[in-house]
RODO-2510 file (C-alpha; in nm, 4 decimals, decimal comma):
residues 426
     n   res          X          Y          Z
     1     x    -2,7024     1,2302     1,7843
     2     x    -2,5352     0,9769     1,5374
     3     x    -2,2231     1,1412     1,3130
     4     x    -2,0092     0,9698     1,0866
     5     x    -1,8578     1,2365     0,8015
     6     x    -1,7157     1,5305     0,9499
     7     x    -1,4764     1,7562     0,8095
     8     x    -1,1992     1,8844     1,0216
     9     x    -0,8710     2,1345     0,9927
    10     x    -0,5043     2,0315     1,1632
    11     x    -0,1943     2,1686     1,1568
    12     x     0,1272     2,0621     1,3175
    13     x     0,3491     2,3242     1,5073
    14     x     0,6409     2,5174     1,3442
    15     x     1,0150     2,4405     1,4250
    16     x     1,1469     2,7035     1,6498
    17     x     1,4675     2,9132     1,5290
    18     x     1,7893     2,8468     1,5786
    19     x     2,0238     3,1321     1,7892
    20     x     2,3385     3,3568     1,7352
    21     x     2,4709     3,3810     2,0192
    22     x     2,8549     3,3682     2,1524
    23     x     3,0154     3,2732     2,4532
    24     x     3,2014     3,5779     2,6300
    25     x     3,2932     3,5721     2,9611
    26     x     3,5871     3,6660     3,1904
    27     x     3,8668     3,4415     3,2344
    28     x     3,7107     3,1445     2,9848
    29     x     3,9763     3,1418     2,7287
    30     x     3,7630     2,9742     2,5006
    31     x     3,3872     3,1441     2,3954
    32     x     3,2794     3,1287     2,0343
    33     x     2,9402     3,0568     1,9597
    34     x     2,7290     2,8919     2,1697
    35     x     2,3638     2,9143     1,9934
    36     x     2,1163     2,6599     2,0633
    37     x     1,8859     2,4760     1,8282
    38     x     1,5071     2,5346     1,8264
    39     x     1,2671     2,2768     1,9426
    40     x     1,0479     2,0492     1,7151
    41     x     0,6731     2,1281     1,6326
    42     x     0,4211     1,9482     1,7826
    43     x     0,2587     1,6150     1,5724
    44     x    -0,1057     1,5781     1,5077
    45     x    -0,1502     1,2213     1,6328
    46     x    -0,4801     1,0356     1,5448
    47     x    -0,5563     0,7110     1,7724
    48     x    -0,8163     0,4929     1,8409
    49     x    -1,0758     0,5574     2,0964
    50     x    -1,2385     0,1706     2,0935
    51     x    -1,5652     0,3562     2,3718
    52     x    -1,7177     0,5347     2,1055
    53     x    -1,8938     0,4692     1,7935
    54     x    -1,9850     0,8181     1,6488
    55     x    -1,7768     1,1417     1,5132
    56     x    -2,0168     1,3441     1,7723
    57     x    -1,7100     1,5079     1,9318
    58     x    -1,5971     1,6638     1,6241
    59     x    -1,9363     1,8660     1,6158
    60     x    -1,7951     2,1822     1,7753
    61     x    -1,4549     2,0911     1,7871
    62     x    -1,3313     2,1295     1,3766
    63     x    -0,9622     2,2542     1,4000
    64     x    -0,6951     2,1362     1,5682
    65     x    -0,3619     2,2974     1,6082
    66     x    -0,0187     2,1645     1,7717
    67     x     0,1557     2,3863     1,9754
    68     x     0,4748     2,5622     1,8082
    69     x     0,8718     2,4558     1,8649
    70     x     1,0340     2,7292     2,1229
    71     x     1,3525     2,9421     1,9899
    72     x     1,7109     2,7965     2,0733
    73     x     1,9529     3,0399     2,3370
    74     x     2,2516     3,0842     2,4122
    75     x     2,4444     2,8596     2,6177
    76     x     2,3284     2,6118     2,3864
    77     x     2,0300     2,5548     2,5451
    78     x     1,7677     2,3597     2,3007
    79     x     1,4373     2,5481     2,2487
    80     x     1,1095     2,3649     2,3926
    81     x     0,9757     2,0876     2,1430
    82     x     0,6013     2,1408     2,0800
    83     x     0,2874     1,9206     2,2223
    84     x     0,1815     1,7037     2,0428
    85     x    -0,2192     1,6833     1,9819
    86     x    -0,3932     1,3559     2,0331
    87     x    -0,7156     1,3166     1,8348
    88     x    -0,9445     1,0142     1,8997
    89     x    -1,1533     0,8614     1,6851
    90     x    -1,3886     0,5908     1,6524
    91     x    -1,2372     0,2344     1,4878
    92     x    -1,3118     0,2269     1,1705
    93     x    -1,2522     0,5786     1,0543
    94     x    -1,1449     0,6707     0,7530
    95     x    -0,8912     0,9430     0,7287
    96     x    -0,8981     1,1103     0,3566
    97     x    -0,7718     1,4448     0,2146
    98     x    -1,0851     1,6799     0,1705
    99     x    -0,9154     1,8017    -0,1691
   100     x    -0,8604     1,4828    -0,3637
   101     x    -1,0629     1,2265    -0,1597
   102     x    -0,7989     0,9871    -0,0965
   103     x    -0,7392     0,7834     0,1637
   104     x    -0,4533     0,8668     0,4371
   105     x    -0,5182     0,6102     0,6600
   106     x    -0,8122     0,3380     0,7854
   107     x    -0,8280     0,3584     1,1505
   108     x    -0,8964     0,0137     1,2019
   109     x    -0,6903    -0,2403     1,4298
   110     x    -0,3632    -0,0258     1,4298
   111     x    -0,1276     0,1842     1,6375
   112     x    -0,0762     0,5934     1,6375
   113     x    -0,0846     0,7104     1,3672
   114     x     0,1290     1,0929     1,3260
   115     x    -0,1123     1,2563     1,0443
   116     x     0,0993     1,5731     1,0424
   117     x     0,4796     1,6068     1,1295
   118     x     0,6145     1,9117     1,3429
   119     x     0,8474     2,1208     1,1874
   120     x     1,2052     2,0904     1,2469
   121     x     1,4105     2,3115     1,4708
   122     x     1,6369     2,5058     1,3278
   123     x     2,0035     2,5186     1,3897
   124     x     2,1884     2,7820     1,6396
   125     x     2,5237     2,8925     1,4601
   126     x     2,6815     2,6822     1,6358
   127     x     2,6834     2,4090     1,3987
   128     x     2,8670     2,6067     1,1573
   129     x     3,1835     2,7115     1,2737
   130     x     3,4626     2,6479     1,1291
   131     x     3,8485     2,6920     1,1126
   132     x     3,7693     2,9308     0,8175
   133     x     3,4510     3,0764     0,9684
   134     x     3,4919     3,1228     1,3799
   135     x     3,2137     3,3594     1,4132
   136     x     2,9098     3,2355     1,2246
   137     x     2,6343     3,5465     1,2677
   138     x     2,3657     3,3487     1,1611
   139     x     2,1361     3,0680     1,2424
   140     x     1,8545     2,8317     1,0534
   141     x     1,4808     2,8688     1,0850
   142     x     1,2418     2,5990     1,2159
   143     x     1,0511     2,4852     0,9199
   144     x     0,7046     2,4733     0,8824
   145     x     0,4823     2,1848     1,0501
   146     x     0,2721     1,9853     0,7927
   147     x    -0,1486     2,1002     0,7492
   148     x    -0,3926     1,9304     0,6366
   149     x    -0,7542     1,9418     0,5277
   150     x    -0,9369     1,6310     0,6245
   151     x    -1,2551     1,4480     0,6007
   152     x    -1,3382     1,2215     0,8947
   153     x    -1,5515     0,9085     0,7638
   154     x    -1,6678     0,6399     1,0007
   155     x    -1,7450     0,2764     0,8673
   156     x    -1,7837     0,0543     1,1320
   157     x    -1,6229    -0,2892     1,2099
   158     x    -1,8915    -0,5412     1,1642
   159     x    -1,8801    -0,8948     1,0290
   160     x    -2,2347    -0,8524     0,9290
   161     x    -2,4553    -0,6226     0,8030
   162     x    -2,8410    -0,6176     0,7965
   163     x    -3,0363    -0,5011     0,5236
   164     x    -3,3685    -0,4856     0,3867
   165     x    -3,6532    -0,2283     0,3547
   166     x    -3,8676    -0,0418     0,6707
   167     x    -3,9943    -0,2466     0,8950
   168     x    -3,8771    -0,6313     0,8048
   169     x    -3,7817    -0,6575     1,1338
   170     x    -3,3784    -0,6210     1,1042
   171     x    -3,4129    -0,4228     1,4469
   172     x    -3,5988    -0,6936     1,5857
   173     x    -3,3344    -0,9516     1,4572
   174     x    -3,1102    -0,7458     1,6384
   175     x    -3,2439    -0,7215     1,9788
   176     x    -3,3325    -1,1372     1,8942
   177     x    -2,9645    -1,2589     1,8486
   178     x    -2,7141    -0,9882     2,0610
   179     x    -2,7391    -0,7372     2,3613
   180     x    -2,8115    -0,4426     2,1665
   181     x    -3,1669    -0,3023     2,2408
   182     x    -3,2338    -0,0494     1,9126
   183     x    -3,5548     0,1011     1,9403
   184     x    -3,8375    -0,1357     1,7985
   185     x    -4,1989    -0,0059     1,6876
   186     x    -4,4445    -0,0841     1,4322
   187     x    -4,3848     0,2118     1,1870
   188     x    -4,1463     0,2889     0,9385
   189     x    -3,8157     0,4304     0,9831
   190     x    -3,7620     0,3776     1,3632
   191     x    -3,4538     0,3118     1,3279
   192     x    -3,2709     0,5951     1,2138
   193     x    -2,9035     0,5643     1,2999
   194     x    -2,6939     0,2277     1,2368
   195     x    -2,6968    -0,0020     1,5215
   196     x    -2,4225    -0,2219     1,6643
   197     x    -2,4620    -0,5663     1,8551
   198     x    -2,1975    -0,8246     1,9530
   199     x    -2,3868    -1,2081     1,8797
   200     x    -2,2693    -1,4710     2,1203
   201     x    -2,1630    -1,8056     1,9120
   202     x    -1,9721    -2,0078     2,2370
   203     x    -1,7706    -1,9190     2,5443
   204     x    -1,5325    -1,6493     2,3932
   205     x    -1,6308    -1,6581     2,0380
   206     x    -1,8862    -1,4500     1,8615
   207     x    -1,9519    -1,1554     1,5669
   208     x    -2,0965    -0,8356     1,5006
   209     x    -2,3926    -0,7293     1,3320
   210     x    -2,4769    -0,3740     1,2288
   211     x    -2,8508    -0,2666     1,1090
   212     x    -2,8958    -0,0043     0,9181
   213     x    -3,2045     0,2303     0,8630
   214     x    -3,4427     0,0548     0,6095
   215     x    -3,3562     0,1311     0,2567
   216     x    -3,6524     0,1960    -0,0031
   217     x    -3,6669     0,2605    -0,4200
   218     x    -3,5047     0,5638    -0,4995
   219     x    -3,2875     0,5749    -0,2009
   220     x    -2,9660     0,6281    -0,4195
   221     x    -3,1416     0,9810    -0,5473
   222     x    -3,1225     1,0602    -0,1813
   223     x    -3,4884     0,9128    -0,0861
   224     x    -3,5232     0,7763     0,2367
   225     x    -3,2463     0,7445     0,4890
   226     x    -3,0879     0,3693     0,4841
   227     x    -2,8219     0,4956     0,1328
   228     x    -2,6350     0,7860     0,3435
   229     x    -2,5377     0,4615     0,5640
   230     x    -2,4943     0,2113     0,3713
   231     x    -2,0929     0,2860     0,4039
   232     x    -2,1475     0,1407     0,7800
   233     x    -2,1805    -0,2448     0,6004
   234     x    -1,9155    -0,1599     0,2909
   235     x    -1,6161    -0,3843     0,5206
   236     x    -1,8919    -0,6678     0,6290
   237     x    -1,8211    -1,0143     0,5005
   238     x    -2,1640    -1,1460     0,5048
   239     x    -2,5207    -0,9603     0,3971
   240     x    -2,8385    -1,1088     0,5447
   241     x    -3,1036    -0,9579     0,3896
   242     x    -3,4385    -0,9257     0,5651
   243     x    -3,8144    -0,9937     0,3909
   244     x    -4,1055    -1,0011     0,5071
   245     x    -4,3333    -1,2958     0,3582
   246     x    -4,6491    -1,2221     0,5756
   247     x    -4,7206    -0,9713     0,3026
   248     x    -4,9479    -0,8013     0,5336
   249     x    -4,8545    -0,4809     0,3702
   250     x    -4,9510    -0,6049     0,0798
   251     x    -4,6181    -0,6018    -0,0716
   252     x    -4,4643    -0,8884    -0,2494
   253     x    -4,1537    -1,0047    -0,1229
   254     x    -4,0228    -1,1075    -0,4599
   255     x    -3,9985    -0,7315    -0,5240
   256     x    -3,9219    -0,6567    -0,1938
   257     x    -3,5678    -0,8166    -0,2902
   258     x    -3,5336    -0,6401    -0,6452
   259     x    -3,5849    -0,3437    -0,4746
   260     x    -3,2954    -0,3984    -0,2031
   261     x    -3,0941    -0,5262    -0,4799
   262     x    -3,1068    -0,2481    -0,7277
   263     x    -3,0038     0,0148    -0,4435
   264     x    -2,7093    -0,1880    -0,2982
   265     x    -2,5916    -0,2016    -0,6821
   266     x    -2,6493     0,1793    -0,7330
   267     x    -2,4335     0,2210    -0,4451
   268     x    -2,1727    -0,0286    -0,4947
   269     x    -2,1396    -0,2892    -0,7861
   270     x    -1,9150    -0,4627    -0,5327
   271     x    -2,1068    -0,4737    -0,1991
   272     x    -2,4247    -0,6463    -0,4364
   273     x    -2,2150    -0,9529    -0,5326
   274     x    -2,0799    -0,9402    -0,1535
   275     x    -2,1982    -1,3420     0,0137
   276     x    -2,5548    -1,2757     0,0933
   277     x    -2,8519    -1,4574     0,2942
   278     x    -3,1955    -1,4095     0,2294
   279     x    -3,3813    -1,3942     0,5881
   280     x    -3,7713    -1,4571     0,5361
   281     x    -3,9165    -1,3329     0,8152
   282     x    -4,2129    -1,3463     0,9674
   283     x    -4,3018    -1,6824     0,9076
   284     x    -4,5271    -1,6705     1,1975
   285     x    -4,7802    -1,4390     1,0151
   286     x    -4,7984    -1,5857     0,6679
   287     x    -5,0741    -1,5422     0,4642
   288     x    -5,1065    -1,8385     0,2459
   289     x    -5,3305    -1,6762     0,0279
   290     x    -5,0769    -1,4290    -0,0825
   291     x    -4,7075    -1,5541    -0,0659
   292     x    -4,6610    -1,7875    -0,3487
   293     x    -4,3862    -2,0088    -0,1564
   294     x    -4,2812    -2,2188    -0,5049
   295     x    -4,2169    -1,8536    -0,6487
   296     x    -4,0570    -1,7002    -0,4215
   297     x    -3,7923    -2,0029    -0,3497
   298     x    -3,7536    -2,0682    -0,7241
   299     x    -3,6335    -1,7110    -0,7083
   300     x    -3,3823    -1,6732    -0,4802
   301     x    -3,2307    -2,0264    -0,6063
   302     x    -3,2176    -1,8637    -0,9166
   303     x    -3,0110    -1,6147    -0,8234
   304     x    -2,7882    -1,8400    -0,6531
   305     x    -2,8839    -1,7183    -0,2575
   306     x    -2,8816    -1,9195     0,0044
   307     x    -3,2432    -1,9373     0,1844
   308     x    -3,3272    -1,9538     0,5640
   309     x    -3,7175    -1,8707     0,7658
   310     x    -3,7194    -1,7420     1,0707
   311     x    -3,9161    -1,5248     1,3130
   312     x    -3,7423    -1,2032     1,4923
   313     x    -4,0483    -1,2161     1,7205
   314     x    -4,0763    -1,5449     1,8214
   315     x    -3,7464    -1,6517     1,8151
   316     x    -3,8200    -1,9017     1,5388
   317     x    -3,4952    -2,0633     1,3946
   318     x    -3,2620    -1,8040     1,5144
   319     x    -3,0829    -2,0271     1,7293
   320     x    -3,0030    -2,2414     1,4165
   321     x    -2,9534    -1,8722     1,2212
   322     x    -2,6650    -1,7706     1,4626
   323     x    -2,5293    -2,1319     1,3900
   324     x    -2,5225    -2,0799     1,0787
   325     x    -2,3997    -1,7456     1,0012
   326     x    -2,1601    -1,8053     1,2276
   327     x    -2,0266    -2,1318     1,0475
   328     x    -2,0373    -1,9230     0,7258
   329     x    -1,8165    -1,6243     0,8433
   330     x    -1,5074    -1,9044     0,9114
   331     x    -1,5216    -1,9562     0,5456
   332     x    -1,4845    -1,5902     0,4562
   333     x    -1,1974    -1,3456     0,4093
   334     x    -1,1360    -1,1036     0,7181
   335     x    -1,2934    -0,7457     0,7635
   336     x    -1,1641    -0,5374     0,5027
   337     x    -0,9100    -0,2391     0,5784
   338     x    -0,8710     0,0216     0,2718
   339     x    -0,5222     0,1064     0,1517
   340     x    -0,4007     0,4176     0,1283
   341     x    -0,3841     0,5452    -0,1713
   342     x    -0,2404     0,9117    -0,0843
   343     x     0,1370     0,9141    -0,1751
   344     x     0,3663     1,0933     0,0236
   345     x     0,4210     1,3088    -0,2726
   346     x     0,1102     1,3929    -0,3448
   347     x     0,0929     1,6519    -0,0672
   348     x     0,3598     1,8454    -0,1752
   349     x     0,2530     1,8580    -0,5610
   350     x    -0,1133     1,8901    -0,4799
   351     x    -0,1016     2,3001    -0,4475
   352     x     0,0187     2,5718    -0,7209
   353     x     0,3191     2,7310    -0,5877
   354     x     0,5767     2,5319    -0,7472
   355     x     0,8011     2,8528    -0,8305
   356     x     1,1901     2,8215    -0,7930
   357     x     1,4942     3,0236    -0,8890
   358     x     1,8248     2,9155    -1,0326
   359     x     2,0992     3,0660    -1,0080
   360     x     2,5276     3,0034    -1,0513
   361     x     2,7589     3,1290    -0,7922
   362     x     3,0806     3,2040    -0,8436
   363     x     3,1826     2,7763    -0,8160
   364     x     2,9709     2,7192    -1,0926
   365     x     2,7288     2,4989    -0,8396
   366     x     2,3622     2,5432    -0,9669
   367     x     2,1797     2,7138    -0,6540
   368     x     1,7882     2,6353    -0,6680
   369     x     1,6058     2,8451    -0,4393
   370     x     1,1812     2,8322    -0,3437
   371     x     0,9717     2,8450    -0,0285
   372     x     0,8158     2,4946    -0,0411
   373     x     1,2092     2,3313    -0,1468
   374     x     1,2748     2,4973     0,1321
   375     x     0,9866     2,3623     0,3462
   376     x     1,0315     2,0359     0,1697
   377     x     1,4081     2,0118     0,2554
   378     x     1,3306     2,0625     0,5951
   379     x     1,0936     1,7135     0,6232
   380     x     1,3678     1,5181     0,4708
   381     x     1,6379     1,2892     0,6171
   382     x     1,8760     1,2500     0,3210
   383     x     2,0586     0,9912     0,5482
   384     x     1,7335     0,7468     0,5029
   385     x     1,7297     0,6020     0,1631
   386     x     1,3543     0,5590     0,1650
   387     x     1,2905     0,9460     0,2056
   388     x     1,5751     1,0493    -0,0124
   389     x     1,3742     0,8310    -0,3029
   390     x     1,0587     1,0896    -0,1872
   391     x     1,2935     1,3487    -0,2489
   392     x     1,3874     1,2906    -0,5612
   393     x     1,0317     1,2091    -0,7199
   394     x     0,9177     1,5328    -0,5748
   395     x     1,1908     1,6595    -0,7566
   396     x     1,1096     1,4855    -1,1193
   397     x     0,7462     1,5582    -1,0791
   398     x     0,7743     1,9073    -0,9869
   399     x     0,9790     1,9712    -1,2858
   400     x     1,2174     2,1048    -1,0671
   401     x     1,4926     1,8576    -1,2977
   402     x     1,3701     1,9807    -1,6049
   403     x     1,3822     2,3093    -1,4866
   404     x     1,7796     2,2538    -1,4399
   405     x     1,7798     2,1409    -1,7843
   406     x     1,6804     2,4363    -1,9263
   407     x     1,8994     2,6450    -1,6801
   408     x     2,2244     2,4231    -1,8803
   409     x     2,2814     2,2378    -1,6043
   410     x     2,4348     1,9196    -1,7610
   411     x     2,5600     1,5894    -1,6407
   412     x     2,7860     1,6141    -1,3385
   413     x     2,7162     1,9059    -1,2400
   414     x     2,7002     2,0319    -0,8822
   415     x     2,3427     2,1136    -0,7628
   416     x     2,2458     2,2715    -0,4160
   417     x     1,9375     2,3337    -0,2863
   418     x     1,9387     2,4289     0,1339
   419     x     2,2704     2,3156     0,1307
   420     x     2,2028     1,9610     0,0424
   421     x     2,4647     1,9783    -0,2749
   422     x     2,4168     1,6437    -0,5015
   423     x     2,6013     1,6202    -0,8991
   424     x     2,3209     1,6114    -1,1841
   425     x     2,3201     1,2893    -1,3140
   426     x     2,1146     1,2907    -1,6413
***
């Protein structure tokens, strides 16, 4: 079974809690506290699994949750840190939040990639003793590990794609040029998962080609089967498009191409202007009678395509095809790889609960209290100049500033949120 769009749940562990604890024993002249940290949460961790070209494994399998931090002791001992959770996935996988849509990450040609941070440990009390306070009777809580909901979308890696409509012989192309041996038979819609084959050019060179199922009219209204994969060819450089000129179907190949044209353009304005070949094939059962050659080349030169006959079944010119393409592909930009266009902040604005308090103590510092600054505080290293920038657009776009505005807090004032203390600079 072929599956490419899955939708899955993860969430990384929680930091364990930090412990009160003191040291009291008989004949140590110096105890105090002794609480140890809690452990991290465990990361969900997506990586590439290059032996597999379908999402099948995420058929039963949907959530995926890392194991949480352990609890600090006493005697300083450090709680357990979490497992992480490995998830593998095909190259070529898109990673995109189900909510929005965007893209987290294209799993294509890179390393690891941590989808969702553990929670930090908290601290054991004793990190805050003090001359002034030598018996600290409390401790901080692990935060809580980052969740997401995700939709798994494979496009595969392949330099070329082949289109066209049922039976033009794209299968048989296939099985013609590279080692891949799709299922080949004289009736529509054989094929009806996308096929991958690796096409020998010299010793240690070469390309792959993907064929999808045959597209026909009215496969963008959900007709047919070729559109849902069409997203398997959306990174391919080069489109050879497959006709058949016998016309033994009685179809003419002229509108054979409109056809394969108008859907590509329904689907993506982009992938029809992508560099594109038109493959007659099946020059070894022409009828002369019916294919108006003059026509039919006048055609495609008008619409600026290059041209080349061959035969999938007798080999005819696919030697010289391979040659060819391969020549072409040199000349053409590399496989694309989609940005990410999911900013770090975006996760943290994306839900509702956005509530804080504010409050003065008696220092006149402006105290600003709320479980997700606290969550947020906890996935911050205010020593890194990158995530204290993340910080403070959370901040402005959360309204959390113009909150203190409101509040009176005015320039140079001292702010403190989870004891990260900074002076309001309007």
């Amino acid at each position: 079974m072929f599956i490419d769009k899955v939708k899955i749940y993860v969430k990384a562990g929680n930091g364990g809690n930090g412990c009160v604890s003191f040291r009291r024993e008989k004949y140590v002249a110096k105890g105090g506290p002794d609480g140890g940290d809690g452990g991290r949460g465990g990361n969900i961790i997506f990586t590439i699994d290059k032996g597999t070209n379908t999402l099948l494994s995420f058929r039963y399998k949907r959530k995926f949750v890392a194991e949480n931090g352990g609890d600090g002791a006493g005697a300083k001992f450090h709680g357990k840190n979490g497992e992480d959770i490995i998830i593998k996935v095909p190259e070529g996988t898109l990673v995109r939040d189900a909510l929005s849509g965007k893209i987290l990450k294209d799993m294509s040609d890179c390393e690891d990639w941590v989808c969702a941070k553990g929670g930090r440990g908290g601290w054991g009390n004793k990190h805050f003793a003090t001359p002034t306070r030598q018996i600290p009777m409390f401790a901080k809580s692990g935060t809580k590990g980052e969740e997401w909901e995700l939709t798994l979308e494979l496009k595969m890696l392949a330099d070329v794609g082949l289109v066209g409509l049922p039976s033009a012989g794209k299968s048989s192309l296939l099985a013609a040029v590279s080692d891949a041996r799709p299922k080949i038979a004289d009736y529509h819609f054989t094929t009806l998962a996308p096929n991958l084959g690796v096409v020998r050019v010299r010793e240690g060179q070469g390309f792959v080609m993907a064929d999808i199922p045959g597209l026909i009219e009215g496969a963008s209204d959900g007709l047919g089967l070729g559109h849902e994969f069409l997203r398997h060819i959306e990174r391919c450089r080069l489109l050879l498009q497959l006709v058949d000129v016998s016309c033994i179907e009685g179809r003419n190949p002229i509108d054979d191409i409109i056809t394969i044209d108008t859907e590509l353009e329904k689907f993506s304005p982009e992938l029809a202007t992508r560099p594109r070949i038109i493959i007659a094939n099946k020059v070894d059962s022409i009828d002369r009678d019916a294919f108006d050659v003059d026509e039919f080349e006048a055609y495609v030169k008008g619409r600026g395509w290059e041209l080349m006959y061959i035969s999938a079944y007798t080999g005819e010119n696919t030697e010289e095809l391979v040659a060819y393409v391969a020549k072409r592909l040199e000349e053409l930009p590399p496989l694309t790889i989609f940005e990410a266009d999911y900013l770090p902040e975006d996760k943290i604005l994306s839900g509702d609960d956005h509530e804080i308090t504010i409050t003065r103590d008696s220092a006149g510092v402006y105290v600003v209290e709320g479980e997700w600054l606290f969550n947020l505080v906890g996935q911050v290293n205010f020593e890194d100049r990158e995530s204290l920038g993340f910080f403070q657009r959370v901040l402005l776009k959360s309204g959390v500033i113009d909150k203190l505005r409101e509040a009176g807090c005015a320039d140079g004032d001292a702010v403190s949120i989870y004891d990260f203390e900074f002076d309001f600079i309007l």
